[in-house]
FIKOLZA-1660 file (N, C-alpha, C; in steps of 0.1 Angstrom, whole numbers, plus 5000, padded with zeros to 4 digits):
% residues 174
   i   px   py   pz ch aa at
   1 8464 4284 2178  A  X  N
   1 8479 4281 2177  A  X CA
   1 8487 4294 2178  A  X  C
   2 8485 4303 2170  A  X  N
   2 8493 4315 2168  A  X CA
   2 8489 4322 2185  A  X  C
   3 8483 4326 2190  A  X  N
   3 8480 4330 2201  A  X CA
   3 8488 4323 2209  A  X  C
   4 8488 4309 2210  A  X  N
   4 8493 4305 2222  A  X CA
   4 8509 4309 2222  A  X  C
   5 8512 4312 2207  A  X  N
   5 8529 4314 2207  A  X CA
   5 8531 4328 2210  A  X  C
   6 8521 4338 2204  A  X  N
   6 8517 4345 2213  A  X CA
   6 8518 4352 2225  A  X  C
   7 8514 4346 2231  A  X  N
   7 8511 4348 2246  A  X CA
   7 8526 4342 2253  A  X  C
   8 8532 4328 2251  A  X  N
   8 8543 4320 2256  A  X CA
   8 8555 4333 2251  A  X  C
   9 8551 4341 2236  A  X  N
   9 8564 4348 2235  A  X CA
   9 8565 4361 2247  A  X  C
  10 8550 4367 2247  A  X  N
  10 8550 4372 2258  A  X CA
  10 8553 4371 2272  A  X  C
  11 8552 4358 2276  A  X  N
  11 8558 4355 2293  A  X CA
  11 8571 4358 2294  A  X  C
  12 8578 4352 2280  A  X  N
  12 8591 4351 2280  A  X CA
  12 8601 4363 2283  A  X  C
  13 8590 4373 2276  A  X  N
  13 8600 4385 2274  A  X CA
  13 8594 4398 2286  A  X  C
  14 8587 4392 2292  A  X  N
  14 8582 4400 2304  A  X CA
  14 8598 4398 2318  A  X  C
  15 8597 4412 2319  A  X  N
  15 8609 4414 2327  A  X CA
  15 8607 4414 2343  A  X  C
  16 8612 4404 2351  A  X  N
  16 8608 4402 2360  A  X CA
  16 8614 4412 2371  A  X  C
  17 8607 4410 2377  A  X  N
  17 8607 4428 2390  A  X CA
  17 8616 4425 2400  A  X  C
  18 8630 4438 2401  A  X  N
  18 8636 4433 2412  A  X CA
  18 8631 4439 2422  A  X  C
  19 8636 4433 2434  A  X  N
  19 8632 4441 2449  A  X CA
  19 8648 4446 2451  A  X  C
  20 8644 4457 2466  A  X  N
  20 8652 4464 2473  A  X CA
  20 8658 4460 2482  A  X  C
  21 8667 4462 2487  A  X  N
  21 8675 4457 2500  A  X CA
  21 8674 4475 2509  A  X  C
  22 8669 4470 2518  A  X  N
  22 8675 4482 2532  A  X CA
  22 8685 4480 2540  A  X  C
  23 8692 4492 2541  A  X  N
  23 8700 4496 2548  A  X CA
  23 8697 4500 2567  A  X  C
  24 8702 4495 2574  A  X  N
  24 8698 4505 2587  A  X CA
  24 8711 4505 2595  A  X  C
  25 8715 4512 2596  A  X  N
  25 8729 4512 2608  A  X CA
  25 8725 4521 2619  A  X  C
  26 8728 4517 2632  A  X  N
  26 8723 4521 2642  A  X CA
  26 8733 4525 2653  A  X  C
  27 8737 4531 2662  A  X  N
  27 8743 4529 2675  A  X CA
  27 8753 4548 2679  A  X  C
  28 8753 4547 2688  A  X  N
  28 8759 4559 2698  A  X CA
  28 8751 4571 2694  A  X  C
  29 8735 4568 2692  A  X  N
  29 8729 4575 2693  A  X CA
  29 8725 4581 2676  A  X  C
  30 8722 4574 2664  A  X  N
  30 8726 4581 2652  A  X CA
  30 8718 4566 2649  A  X  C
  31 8712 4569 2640  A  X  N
  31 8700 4559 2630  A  X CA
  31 8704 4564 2616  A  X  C
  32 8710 4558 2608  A  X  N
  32 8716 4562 2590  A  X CA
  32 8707 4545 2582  A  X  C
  33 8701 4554 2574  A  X  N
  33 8692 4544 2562  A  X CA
  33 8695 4552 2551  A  X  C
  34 8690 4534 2544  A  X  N
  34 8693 4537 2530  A  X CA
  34 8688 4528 2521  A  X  C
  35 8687 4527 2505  A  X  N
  35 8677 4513 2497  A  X CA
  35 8684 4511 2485  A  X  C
  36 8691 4498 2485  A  X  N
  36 8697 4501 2468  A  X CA
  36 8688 4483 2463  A  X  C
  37 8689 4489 2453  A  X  N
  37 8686 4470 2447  A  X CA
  37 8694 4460 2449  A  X  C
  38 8692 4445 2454  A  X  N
  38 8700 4438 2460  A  X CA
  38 8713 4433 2447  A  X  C
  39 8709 4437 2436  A  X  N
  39 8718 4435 2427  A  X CA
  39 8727 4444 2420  A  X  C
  40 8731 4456 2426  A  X  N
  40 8733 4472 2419  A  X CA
  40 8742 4471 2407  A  X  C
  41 8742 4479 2403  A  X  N
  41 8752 4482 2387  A  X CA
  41 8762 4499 2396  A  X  C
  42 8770 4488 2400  A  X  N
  42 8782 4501 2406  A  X CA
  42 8786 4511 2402  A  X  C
  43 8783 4524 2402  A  X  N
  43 8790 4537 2394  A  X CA
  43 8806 4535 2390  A  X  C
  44 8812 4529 2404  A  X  N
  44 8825 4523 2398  A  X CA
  44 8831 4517 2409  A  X  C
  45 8842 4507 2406  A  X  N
  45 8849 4494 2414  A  X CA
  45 8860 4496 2411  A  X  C
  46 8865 4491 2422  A  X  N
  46 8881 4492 2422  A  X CA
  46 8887 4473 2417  A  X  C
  47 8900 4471 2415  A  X  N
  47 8905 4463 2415  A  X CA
  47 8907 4455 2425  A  X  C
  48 8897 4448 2427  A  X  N
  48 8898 4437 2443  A  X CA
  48 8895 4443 2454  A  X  C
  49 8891 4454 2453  A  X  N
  49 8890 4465 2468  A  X CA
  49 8874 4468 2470  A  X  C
  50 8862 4468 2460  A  X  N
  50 8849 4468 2460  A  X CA
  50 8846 4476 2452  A  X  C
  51 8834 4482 2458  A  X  N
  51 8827 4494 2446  A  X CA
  51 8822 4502 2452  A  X  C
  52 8812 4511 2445  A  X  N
  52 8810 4527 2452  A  X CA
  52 8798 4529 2440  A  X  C
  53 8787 4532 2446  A  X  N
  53 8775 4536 2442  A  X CA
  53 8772 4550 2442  A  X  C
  54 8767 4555 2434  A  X  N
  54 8767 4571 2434  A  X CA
  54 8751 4576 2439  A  X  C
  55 8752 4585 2442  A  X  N
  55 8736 4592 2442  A  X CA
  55 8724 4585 2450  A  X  C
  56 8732 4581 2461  A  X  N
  56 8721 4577 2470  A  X CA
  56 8714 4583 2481  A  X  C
  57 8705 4584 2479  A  X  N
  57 8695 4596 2490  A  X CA
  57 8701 4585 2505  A  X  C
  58 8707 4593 2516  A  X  N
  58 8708 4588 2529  A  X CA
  58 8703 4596 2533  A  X  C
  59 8695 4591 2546  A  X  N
  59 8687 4594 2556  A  X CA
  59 8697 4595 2572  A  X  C
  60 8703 4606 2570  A  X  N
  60 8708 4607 2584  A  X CA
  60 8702 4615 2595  A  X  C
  61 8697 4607 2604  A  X  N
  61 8691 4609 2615  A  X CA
  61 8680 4621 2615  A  X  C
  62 8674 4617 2607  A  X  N
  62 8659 4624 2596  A  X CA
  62 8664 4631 2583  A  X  C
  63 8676 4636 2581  A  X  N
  63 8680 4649 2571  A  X CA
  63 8683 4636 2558  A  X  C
  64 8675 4642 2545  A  X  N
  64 8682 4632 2537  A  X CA
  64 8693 4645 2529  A  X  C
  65 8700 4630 2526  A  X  N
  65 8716 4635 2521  A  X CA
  65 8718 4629 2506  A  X  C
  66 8723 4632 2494  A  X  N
  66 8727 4626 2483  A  X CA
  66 8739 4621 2485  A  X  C
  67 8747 4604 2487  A  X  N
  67 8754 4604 2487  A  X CA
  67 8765 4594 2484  A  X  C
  68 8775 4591 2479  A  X  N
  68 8783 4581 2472  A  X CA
  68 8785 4569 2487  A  X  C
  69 8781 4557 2483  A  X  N
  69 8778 4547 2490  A  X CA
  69 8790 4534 2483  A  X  C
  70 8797 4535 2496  A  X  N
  70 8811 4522 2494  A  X CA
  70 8808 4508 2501  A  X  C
  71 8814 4498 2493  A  X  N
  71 8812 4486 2500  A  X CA
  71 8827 4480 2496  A  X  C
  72 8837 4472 2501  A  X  N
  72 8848 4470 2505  A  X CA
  72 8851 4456 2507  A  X  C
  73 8858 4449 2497  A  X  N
  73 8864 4439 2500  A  X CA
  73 8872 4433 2515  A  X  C
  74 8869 4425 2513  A  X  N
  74 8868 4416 2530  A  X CA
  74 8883 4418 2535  A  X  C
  75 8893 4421 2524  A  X  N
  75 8910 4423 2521  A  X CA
  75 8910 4435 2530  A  X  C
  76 8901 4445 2525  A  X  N
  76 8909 4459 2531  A  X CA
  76 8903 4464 2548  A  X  C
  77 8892 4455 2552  A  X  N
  77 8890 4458 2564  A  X CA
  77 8880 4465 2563  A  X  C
  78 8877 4475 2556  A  X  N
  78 8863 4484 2558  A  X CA
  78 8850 4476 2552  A  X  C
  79 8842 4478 2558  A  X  N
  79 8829 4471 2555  A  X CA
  79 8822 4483 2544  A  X  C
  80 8820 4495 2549  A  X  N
  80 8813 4505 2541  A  X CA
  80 8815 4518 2548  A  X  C
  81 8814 4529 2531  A  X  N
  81 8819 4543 2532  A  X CA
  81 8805 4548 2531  A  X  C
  82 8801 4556 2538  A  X  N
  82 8788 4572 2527  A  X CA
  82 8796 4579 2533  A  X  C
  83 8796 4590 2520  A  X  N
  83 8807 4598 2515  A  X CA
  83 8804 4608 2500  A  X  C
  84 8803 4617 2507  A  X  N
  84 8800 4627 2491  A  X CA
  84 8813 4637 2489  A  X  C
  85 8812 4639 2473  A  X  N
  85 8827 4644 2464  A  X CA
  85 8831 4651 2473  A  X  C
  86 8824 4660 2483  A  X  N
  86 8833 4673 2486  A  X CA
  86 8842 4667 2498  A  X  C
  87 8838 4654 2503  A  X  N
  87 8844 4649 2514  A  X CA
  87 8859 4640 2508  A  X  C
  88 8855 4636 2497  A  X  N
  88 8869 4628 2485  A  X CA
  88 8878 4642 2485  A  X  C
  89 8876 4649 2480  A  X  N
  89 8884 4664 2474  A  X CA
  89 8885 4670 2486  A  X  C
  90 8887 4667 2497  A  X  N
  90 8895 4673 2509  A  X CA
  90 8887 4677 2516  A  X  C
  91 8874 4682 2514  A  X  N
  91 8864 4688 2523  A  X CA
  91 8861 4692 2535  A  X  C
  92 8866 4673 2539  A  X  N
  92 8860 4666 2552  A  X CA
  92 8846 4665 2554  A  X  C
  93 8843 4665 2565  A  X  N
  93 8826 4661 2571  A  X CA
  93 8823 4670 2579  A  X  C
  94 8809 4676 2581  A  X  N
  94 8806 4683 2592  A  X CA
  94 8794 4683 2591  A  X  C
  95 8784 4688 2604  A  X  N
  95 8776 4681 2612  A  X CA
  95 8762 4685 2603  A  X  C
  96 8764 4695 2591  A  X  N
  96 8752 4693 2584  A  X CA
  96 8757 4677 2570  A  X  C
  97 8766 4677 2570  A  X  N
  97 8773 4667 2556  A  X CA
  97 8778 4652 2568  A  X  C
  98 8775 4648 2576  A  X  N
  98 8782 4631 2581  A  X CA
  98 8790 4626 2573  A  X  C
  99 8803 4619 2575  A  X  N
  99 8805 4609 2563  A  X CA
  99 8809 4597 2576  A  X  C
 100 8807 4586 2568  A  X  N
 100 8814 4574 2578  A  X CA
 100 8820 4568 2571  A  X  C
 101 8831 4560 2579  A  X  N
 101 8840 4551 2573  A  X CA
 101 8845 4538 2584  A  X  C
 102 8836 4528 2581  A  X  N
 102 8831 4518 2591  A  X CA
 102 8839 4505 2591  A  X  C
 103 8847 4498 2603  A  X  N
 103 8855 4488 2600  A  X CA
 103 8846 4476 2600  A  X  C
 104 8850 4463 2595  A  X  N
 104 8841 4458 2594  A  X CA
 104 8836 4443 2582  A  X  C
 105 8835 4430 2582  A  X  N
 105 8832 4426 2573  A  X CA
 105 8829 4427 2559  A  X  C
 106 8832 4421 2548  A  X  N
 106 8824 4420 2535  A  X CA
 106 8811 4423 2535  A  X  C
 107 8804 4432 2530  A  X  N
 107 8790 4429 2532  A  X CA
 107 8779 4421 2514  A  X  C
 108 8787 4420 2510  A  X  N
 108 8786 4413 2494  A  X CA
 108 8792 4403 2490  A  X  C
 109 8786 4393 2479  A  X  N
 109 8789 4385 2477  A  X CA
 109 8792 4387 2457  A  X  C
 110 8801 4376 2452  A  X  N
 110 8796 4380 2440  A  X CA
 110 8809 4390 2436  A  X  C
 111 8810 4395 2425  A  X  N
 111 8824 4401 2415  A  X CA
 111 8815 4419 2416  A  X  C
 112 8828 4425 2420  A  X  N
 112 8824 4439 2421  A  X CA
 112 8816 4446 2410  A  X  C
 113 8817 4437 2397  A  X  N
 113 8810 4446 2389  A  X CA
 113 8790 4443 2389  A  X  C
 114 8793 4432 2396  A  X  N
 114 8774 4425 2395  A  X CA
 114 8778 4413 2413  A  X  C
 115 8779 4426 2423  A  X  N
 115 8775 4420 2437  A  X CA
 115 8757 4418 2440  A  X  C
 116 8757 4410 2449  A  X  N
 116 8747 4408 2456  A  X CA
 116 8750 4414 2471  A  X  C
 117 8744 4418 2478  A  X  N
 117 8742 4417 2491  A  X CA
 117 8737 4407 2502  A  X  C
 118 8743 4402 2511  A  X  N
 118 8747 4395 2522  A  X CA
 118 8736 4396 2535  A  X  C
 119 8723 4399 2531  A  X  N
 119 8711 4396 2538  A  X CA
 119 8720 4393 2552  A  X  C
 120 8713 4402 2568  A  X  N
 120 8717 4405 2580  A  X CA
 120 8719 4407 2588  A  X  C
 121 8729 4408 2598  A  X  N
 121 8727 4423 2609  A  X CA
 121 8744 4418 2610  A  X  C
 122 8750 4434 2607  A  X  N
 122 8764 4433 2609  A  X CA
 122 8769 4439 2621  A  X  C
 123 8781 4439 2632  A  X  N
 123 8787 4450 2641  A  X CA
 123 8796 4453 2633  A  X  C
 124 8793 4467 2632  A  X  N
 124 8808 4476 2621  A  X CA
 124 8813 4487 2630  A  X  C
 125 8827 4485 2638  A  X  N
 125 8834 4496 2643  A  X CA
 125 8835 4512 2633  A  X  C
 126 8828 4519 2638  A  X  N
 126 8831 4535 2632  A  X CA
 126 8850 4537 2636  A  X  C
 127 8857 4535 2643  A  X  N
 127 8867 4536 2651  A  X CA
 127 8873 4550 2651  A  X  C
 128 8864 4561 2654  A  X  N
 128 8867 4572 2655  A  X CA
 128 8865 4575 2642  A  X  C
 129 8871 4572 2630  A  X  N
 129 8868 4577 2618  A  X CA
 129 8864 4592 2618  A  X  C
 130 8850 4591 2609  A  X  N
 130 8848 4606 2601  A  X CA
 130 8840 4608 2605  A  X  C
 131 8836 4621 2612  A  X  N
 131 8820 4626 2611  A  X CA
 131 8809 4624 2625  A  X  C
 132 8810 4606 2628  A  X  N
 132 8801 4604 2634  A  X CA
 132 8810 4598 2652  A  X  C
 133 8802 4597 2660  A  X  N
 133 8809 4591 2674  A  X CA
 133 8814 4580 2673  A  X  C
 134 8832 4577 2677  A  X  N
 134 8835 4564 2679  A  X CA
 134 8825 4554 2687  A  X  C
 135 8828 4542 2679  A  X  N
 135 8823 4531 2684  A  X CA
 135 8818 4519 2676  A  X  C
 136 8808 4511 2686  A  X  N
 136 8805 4499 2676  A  X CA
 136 8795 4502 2673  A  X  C
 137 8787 4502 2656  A  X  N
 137 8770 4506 2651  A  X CA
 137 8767 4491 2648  A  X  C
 138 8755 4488 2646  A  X  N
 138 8753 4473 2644  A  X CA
 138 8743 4482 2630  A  X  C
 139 8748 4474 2616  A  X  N
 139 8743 4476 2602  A  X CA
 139 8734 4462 2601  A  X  C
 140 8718 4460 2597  A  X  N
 140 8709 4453 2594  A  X CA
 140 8708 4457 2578  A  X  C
 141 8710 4450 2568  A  X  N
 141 8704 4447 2558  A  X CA
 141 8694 4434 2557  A  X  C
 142 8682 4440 2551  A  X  N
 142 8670 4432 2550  A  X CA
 142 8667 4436 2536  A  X  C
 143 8657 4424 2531  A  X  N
 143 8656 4422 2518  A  X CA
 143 8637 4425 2519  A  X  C
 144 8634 4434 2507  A  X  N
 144 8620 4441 2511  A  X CA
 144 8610 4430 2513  A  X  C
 145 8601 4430 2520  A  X  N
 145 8587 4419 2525  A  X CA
 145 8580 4421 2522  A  X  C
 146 8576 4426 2508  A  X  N
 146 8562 4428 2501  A  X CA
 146 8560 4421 2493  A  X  C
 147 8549 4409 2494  A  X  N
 147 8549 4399 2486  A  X CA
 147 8539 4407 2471  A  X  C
 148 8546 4406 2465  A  X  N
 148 8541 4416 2448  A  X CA
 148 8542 4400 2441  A  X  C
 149 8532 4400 2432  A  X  N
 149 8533 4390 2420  A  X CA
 149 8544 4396 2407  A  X  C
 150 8550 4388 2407  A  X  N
 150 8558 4396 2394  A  X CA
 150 8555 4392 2380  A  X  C
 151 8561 4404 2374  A  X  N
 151 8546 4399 2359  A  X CA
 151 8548 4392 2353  A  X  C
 152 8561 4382 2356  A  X  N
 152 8564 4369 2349  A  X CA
 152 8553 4359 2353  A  X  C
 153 8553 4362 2364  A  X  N
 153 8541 4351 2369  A  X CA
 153 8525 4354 2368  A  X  C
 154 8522 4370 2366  A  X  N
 154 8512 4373 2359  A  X CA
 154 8508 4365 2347  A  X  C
 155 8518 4368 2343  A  X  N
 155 8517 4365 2323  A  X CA
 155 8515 4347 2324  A  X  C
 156 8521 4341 2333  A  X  N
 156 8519 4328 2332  A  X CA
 156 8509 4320 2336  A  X  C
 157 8506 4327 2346  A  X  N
 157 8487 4324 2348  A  X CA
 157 8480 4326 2337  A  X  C
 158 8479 4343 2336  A  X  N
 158 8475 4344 2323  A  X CA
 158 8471 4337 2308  A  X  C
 159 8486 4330 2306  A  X  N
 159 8483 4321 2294  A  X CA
 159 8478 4306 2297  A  X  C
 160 8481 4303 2313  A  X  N
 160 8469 4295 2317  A  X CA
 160 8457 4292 2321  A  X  C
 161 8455 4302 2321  A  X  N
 161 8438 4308 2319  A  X CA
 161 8433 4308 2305  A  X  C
 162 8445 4314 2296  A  X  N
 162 8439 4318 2283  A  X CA
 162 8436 4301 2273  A  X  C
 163 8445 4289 2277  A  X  N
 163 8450 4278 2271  A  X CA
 163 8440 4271 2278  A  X  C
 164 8429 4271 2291  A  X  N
 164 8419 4263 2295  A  X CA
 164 8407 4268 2288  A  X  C
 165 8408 4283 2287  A  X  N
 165 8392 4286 2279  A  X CA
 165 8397 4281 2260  A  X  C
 166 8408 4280 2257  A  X  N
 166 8406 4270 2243  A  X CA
 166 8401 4260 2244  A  X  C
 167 8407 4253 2253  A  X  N
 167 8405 4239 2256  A  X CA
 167 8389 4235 2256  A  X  C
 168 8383 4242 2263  A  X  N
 168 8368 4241 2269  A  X CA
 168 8357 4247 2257  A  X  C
 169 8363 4253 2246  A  X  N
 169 8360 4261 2238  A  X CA
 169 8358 4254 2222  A  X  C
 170 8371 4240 2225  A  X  N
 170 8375 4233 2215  A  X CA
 170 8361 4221 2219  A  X  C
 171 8363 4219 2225  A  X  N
 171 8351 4205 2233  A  X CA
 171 8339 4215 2231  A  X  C
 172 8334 4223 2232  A  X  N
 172 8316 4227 2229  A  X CA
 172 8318 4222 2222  A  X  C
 173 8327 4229 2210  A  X  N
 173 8322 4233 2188  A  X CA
 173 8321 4218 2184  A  X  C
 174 8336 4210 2190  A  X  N
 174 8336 4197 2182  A  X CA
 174 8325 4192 2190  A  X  C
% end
């Protein structure tokens, strides 16, 4: 008895594993990736306007980059920023630092403080913007394809495994 509560207290409190969402924007010759979890905790959000994730390694066209990653209410027209401080604080962009600032649907669903991501292949006008060649890039977000058991479901086999050898254990003795 105490085991079995046990073990059930254990399933319960086993935390179940998120996956990643990828990034890939592609076109006028420039391939930019990137991985955040499909459910991110935003560095910070604006008032109805989206949010902005900090510290994301981008992969621009092999060079990775540390960099503040924007996503944009469907209101203001931009789909998504990468963009680091020195480019906020006047900087600008240049051809070792990229930034983009891409027009373009919502790409999240969900309240800026706890979005989800919009699984699929977007066309986002760069429109001359920052950094990279006018034009149209087509952004694919995919949701990772590695089928992992997550340890909720470890744990629950587990205590069903553990609750048949009682069972079969109870029927020898008696």
């Amino acid at each position: 008895m105490r085991l079995s509560v046990l073990v059930t207290a254990f399933a319960l409190l086993v935390p179940v594993a998120a996956h990643a969402d990828n990034f890939t924007l592609t076109g006028q010759g420039q391939t930019i990736a990137f991985s955040l979890p499909d459910s991110p905790q935003p560095s910070e959000f604006g008032d109805g306007t989206g949010f902005a994730i900090d510290n994301v390694d981008v992969d621009f066209n092999g060079t990775l980059i540390s960099e503040s990653v924007g996503f944009y209410a469907a209101r203001t027209g931009i789909a998504i920023s990468i963009a680091d401080e020195t480019f906020f604080a006047g900087g600008g962009a240049s051809a070792s630092d990229p930034e983009l600032i891409a027009l373009g649907s919502q790409l999240y669903t969900g309240s800026e403080s706890s979005p989800t991501f919009v699984l699929g292949t977007y066309t986002i006008d760069n429109g001359g913007h920052i950094g990279l060649p006018e034009g149209d890039y087509s952004l694919t977000i995919t949701g990772d394809t590695a089928v992992t058991p997550e340890p909720s479901s470890l744990a629950l086999l587990g205590s069903g495994v553990i609750g048949l050898a009682g069972l079969v254990r109870r029927r020898f003795i008696a």
